[in-house]
C-alpha positions as CSV (number, residue, x, y, z in Angstrom):
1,X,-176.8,-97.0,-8.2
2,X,-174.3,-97.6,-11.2
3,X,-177.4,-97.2,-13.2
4,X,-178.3,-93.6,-12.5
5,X,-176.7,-91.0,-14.9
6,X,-177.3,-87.8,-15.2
7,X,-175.7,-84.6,-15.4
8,X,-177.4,-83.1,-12.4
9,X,-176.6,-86.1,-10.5
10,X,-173.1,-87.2,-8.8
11,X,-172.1,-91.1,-9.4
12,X,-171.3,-93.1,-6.6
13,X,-168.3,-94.3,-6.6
14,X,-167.8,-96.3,-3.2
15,X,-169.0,-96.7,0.1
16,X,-166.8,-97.2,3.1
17,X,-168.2,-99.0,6.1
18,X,-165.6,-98.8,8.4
19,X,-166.0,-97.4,11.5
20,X,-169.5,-95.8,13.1
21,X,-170.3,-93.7,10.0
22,X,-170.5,-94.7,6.5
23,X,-168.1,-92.7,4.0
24,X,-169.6,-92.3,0.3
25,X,-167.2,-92.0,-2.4
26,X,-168.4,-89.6,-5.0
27,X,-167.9,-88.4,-8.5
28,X,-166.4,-84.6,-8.4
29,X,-168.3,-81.8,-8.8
30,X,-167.5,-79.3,-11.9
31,X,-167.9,-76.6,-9.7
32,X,-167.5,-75.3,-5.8
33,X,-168.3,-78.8,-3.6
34,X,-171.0,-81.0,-2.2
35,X,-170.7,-79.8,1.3
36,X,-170.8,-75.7,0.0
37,X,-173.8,-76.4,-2.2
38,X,-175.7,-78.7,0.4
39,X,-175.0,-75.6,2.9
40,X,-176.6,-73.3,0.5
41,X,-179.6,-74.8,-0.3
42,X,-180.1,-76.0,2.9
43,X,-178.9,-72.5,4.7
44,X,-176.6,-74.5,6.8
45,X,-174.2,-72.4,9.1
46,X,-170.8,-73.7,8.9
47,X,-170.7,-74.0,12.6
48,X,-173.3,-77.4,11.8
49,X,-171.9,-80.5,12.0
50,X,-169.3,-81.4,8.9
51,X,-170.4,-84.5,8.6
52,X,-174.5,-84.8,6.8
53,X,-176.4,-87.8,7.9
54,X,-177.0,-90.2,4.8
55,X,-181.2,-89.5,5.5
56,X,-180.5,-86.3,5.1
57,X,-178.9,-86.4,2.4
58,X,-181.7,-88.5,0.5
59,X,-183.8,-85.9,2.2
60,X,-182.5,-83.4,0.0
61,X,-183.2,-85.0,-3.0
């Protein structure tokens, strides 16, 4: 992953495998954040669940 850069495209930073979901650790975004602008192009409510499935968040791609 260290080998993706791009300006349209966060770095990953870390991953965190402790407990039953996995955490990603990623660059921050210039502007608003990655949950906001997921919910937007998605048209997530923000009564969905906080945390996005890592499928779905390759699905988005």
């Amino acid at each position: 992953m260290n080998h993706f850069q791009h300006k349209h495209i966060l770095r990953l930073l870390g991953v965190c495998l402790d407990g039953d979901s996995p955490l990603l650790v990623l660059e921050l975004m210039e502007t608003d954040d990655l949950l906001k602008y997921l919910r937007e192009c998605r048209n997530l409510q923000a009564s969905d669940s906080f945390a996005l499935r890592l499928q779905d968040l390759f699905a988005m791609c």
